[in-house]
C-alpha positions in Angstrom: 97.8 149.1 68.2 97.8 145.6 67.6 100.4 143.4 65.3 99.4 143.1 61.7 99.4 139.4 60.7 99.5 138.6 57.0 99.7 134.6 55.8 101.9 134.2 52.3 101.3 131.5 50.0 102.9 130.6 47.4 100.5 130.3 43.9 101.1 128.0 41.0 103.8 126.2 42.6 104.7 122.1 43.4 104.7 121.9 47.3 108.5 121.5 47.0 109.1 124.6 45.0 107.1 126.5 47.3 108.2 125.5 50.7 112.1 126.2 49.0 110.1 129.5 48.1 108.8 130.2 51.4 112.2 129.6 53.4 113.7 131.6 51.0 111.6 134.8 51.3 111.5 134.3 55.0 115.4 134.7 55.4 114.9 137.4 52.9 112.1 139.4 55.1 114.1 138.3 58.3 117.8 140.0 57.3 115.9 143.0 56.0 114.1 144.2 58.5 114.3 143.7 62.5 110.9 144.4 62.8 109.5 141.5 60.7 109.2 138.6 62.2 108.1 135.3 60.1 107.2 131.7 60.7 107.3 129.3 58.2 104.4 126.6 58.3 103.0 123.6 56.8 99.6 123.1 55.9 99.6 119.3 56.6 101.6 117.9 59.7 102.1 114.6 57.7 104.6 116.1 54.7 108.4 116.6 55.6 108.8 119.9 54.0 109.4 123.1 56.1 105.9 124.4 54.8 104.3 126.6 52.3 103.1 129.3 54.3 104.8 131.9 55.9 102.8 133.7 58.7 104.1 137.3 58.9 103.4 139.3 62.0 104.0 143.6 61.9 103.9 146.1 63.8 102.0 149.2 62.3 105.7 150.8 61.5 106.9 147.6 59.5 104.6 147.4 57.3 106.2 149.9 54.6 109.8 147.4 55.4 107.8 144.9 54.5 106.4 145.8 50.7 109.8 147.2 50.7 111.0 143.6 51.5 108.7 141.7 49.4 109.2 143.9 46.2 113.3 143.4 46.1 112.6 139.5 46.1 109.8 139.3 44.1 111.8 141.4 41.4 114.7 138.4 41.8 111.9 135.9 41.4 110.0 137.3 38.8 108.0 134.0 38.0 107.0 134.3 41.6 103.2 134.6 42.5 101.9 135.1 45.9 98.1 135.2 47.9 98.2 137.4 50.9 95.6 136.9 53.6 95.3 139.3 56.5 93.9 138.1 59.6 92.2 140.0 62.4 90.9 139.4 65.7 86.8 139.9 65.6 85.2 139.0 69.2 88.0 136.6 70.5 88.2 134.8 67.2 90.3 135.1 64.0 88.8 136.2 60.9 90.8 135.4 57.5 90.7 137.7 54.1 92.1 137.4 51.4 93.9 141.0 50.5 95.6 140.0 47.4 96.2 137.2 45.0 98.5 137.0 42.0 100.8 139.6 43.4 103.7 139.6 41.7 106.6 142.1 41.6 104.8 144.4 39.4 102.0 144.8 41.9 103.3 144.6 45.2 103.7 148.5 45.3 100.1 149.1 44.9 99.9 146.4 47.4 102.0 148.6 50.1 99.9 151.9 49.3 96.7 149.8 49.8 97.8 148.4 52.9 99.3 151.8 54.4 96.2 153.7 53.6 94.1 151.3 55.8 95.8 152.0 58.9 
């Protein structure tokens, strides 16, 4: 089966506070799990941040680690809100959807259950 690959933003946030986000959640995902691996990027080449997005690749196991993951820091940040996108490989090129928006550490449960049921 092929890698899972999620893109995190970061909603509601100055481009500051969310690349300070971003690099903070992926050190989070990165010393919980072994099996997550995450790249922080930017969106525009130009800006010296580290970049607002955090592209999250999984294998099919991880997944679970990763709502796991996700939920512990969103309960530290609780003012937090993410967008997930998943993208998937469709005839050679990649498709982009958008799986969930506003999630927060209230809904990132549901968020696990839906993603592990489509598998």
């Amino acid at each position: 089966m092929e890698p899972l690959t999620f893109l995190v933003n970061f909603e509601g946030d100055s481009a500051r506070d969310a690349s300070i986000l971003a690099a903070e959640l992926k050190r989070f995902l990165q010393n919980s799990s072994e099996s997550i691996h995450v790249e922080q990027r930017r969106e525009d080449p130009h800006t010296m941040d580290l970049g607002a997005t955090l592209t999250i690749i999984l294998s099919s196991g991880a997944v679970v680690a990763f709502a796991e993951g996700l939920a512990s820091w969103l309960r530290q940040r609780s003012k937090a809100s993410i967008e997930i996108r998943k993208q998937t490989k469709v005839d050679g090129s990649v498709k982009t959807e958008v799986v969930a928006k506003g999630v927060t550490h209230r809904t990132v449960q549901q968020l696990a259950a839906q993603f592990t049921s489509k598998m």
